[in-house]
Biopython code that builds the backbone (N, CA, C, O; Angstrom):
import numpy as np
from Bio.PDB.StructureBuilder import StructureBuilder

atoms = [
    (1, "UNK", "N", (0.817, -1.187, 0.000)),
    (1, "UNK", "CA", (0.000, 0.000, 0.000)),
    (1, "UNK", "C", (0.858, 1.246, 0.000)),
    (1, "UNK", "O", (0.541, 2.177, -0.740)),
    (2, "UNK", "N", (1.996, 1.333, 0.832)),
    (2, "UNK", "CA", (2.285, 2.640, 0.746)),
    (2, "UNK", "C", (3.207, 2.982, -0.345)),
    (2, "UNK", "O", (3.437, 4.153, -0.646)),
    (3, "UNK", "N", (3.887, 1.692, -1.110)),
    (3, "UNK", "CA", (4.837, 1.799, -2.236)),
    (3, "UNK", "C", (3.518, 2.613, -3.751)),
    (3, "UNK", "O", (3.624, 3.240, -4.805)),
    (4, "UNK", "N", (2.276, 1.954, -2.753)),
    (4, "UNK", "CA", (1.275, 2.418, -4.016)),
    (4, "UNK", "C", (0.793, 4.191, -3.917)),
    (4, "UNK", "O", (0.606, 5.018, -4.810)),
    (5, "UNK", "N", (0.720, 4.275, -2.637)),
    (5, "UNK", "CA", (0.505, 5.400, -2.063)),
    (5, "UNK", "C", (1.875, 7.113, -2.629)),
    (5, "UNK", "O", (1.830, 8.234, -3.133)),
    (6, "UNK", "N", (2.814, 6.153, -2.068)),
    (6, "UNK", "CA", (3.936, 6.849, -2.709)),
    (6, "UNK", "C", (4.472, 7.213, -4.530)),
    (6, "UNK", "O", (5.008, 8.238, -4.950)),
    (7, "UNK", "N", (4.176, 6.261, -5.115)),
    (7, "UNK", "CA", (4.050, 6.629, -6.426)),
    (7, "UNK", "C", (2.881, 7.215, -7.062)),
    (7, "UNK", "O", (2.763, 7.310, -8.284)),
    (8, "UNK", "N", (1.868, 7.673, -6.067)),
    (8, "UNK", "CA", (0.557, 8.618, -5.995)),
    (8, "UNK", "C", (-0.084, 7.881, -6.916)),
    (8, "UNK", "O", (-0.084, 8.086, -8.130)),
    (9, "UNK", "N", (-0.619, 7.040, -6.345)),
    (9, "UNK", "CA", (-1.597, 6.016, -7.215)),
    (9, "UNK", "C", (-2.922, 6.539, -5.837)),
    (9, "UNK", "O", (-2.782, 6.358, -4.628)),
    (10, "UNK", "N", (-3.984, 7.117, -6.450)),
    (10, "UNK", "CA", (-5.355, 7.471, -6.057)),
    (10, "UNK", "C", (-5.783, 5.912, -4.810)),
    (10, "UNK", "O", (-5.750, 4.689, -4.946)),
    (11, "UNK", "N", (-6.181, 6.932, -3.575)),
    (11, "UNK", "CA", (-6.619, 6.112, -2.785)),
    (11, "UNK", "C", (-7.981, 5.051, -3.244)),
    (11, "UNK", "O", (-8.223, 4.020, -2.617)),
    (12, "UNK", "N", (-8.707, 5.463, -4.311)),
    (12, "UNK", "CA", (-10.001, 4.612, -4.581)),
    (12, "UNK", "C", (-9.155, 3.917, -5.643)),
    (12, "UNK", "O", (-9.580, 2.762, -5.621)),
    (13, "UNK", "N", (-8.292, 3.978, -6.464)),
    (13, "UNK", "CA", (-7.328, 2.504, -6.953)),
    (13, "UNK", "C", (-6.732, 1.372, -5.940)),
    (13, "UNK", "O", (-6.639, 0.149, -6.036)),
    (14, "UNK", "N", (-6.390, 2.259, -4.984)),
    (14, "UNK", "CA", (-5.997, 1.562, -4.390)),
    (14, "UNK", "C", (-7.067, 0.394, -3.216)),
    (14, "UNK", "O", (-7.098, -0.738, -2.733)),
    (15, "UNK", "N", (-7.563, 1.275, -3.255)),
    (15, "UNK", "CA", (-9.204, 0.301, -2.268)),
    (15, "UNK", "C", (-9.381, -0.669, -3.500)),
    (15, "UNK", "O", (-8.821, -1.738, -3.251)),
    (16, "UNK", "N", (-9.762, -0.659, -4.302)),
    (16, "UNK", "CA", (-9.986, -1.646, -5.321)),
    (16, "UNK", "C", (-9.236, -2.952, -5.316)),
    (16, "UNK", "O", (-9.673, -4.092, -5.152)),
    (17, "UNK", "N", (-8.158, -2.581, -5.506)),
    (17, "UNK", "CA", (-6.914, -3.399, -5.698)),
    (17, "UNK", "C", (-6.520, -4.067, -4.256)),
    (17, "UNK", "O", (-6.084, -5.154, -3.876)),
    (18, "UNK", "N", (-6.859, -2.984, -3.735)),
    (18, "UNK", "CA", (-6.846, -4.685, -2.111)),
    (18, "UNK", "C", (-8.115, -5.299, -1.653)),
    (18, "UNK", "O", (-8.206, -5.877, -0.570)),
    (19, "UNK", "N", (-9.172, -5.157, -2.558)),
    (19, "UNK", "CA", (-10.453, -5.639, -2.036)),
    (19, "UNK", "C", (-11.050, -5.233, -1.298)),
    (19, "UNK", "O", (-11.783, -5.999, -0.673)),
    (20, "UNK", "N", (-11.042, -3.526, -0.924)),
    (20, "UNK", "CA", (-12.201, -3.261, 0.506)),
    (20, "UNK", "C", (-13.141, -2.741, -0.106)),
    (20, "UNK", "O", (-13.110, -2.122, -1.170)),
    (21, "UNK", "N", (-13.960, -2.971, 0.526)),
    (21, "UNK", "CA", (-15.578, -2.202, 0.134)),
    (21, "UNK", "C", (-15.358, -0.699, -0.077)),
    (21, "UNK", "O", (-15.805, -0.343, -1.167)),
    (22, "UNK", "N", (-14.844, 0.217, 0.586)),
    (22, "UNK", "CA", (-14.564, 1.132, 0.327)),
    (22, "UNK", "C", (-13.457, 1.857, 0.668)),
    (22, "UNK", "O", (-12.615, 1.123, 1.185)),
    (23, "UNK", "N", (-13.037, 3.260, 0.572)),
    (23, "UNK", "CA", (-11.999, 3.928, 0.665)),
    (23, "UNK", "C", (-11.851, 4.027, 2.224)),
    (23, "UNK", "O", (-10.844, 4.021, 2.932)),
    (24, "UNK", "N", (-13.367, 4.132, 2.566)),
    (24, "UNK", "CA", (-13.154, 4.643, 4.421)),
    (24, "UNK", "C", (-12.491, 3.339, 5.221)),
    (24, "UNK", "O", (-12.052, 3.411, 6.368)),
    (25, "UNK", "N", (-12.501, 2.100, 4.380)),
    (25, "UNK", "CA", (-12.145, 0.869, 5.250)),
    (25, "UNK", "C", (-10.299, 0.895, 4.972)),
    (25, "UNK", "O", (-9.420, 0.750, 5.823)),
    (26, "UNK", "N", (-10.152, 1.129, 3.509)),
    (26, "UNK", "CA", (-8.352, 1.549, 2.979)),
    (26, "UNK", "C", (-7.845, 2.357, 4.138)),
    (26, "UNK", "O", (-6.991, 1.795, 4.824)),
    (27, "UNK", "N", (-8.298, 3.872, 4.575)),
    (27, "UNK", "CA", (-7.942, 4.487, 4.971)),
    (27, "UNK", "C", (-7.700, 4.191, 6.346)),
    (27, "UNK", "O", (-6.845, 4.854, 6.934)),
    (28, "UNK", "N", (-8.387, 3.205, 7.003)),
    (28, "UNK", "CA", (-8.513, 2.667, 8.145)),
    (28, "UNK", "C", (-7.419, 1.806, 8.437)),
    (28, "UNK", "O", (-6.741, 1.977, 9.451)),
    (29, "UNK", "N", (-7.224, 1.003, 7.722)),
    (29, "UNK", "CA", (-6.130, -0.238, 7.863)),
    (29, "UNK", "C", (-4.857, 0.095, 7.738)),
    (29, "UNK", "O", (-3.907, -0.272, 8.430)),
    (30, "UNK", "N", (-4.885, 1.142, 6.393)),
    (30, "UNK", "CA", (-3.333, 2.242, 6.233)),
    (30, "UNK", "C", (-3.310, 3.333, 6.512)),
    (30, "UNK", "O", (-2.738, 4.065, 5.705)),
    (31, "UNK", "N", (-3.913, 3.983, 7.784)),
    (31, "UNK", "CA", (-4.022, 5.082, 7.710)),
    (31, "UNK", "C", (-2.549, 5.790, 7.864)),
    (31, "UNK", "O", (-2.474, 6.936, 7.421)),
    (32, "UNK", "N", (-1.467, 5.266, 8.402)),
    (32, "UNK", "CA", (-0.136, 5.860, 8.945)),
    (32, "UNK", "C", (0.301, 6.359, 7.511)),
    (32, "UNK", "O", (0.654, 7.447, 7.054)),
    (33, "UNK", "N", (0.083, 4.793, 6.881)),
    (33, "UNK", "CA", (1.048, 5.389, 5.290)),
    (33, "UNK", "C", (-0.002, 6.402, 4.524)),
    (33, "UNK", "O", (0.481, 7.327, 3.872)),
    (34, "UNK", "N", (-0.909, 6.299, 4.568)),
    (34, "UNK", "CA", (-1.959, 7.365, 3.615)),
    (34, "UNK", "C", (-1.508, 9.195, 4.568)),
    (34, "UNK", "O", (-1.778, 10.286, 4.065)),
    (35, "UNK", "N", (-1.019, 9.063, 5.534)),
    (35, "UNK", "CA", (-1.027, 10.267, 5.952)),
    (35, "UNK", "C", (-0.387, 11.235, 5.507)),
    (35, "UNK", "O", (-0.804, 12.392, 5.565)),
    (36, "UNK", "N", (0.856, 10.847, 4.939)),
    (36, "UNK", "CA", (1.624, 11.717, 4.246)),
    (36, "UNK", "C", (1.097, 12.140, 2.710)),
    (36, "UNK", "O", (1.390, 13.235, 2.231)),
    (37, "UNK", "N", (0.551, 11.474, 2.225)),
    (37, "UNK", "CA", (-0.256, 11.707, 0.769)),
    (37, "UNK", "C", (-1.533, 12.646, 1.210)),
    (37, "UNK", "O", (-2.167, 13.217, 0.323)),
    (38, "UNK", "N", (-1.865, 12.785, 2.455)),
    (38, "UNK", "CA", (-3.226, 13.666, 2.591)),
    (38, "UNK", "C", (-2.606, 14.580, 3.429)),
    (38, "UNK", "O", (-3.408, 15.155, 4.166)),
    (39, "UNK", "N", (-1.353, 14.934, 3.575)),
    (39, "UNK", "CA", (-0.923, 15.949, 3.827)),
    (39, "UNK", "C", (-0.289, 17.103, 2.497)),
    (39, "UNK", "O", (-0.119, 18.310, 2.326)),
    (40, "UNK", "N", (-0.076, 15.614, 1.663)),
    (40, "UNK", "CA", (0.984, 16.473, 0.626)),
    (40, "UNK", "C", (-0.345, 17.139, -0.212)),
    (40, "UNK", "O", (-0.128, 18.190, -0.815)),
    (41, "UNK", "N", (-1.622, 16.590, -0.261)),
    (41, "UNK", "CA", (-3.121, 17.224, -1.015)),
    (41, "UNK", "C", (-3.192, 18.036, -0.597)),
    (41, "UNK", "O", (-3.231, 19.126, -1.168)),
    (42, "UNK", "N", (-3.245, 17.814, 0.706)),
    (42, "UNK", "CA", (-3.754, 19.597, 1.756)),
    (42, "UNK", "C", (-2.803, 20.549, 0.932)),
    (42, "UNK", "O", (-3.109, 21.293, 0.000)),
    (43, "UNK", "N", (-1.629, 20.346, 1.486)),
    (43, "UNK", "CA", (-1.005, 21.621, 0.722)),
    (43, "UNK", "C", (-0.767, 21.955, -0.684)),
    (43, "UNK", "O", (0.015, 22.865, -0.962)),
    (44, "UNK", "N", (-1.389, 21.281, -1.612)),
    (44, "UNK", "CA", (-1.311, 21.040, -2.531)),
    (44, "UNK", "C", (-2.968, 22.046, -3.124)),
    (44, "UNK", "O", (-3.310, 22.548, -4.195)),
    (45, "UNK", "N", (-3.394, 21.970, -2.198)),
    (45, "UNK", "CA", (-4.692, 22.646, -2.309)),
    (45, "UNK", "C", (-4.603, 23.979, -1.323)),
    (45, "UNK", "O", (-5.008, 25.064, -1.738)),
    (46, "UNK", "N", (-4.194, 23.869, -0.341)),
    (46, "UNK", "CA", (-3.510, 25.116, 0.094)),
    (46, "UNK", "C", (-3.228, 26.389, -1.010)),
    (46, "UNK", "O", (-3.629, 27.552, -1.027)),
    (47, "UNK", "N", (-2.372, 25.632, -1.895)),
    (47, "UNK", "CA", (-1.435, 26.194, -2.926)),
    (47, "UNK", "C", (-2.446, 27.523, -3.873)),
    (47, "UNK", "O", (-2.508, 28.748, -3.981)),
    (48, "UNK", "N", (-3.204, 26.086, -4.478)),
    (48, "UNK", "CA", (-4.179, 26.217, -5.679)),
    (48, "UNK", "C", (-5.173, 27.613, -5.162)),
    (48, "UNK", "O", (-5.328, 28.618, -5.855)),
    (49, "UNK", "N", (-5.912, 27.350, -3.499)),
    (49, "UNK", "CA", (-6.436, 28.090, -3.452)),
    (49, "UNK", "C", (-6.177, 29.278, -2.721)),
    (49, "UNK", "O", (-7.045, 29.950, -2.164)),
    (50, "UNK", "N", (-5.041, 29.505, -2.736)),
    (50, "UNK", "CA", (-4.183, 30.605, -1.999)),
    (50, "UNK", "C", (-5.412, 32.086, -2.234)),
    (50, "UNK", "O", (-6.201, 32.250, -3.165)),
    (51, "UNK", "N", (-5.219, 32.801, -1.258)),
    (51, "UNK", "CA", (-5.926, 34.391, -1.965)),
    (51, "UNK", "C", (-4.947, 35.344, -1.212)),
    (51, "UNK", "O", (-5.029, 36.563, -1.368)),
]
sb = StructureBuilder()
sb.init_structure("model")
sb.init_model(0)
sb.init_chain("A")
sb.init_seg("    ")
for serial, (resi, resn, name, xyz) in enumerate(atoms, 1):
    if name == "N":
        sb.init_residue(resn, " ", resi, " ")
    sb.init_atom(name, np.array(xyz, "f"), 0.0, 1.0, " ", f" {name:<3s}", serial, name[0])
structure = sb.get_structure()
């Protein structure tokens, strides 16, 4: 997961690809490694919506 996470492969590919019903169950099981990818969005959106 997080080798998938790290080459920014989308958390709902990635739910797929390990079989969970959904993203909220992915996020649950990996949440340590998903944290840094929903940090790097935040600021990533930070960015975008700067004023």
């Amino acid at each position: 997961m997080s080798l998938l996470s790290d080459q920014g492969i989308p958390l709902e590919e990635i739910s797929r690809l390990v079989g969970h019903s959904s993203t909220a169950v992915t996020e649950l099981v990996y949440r340590k490694q998903i944290r840094p990818v929903l940090q790097e969005g935040a600021v990533a959106m930070d960015r975008i919506f700067k004023t």
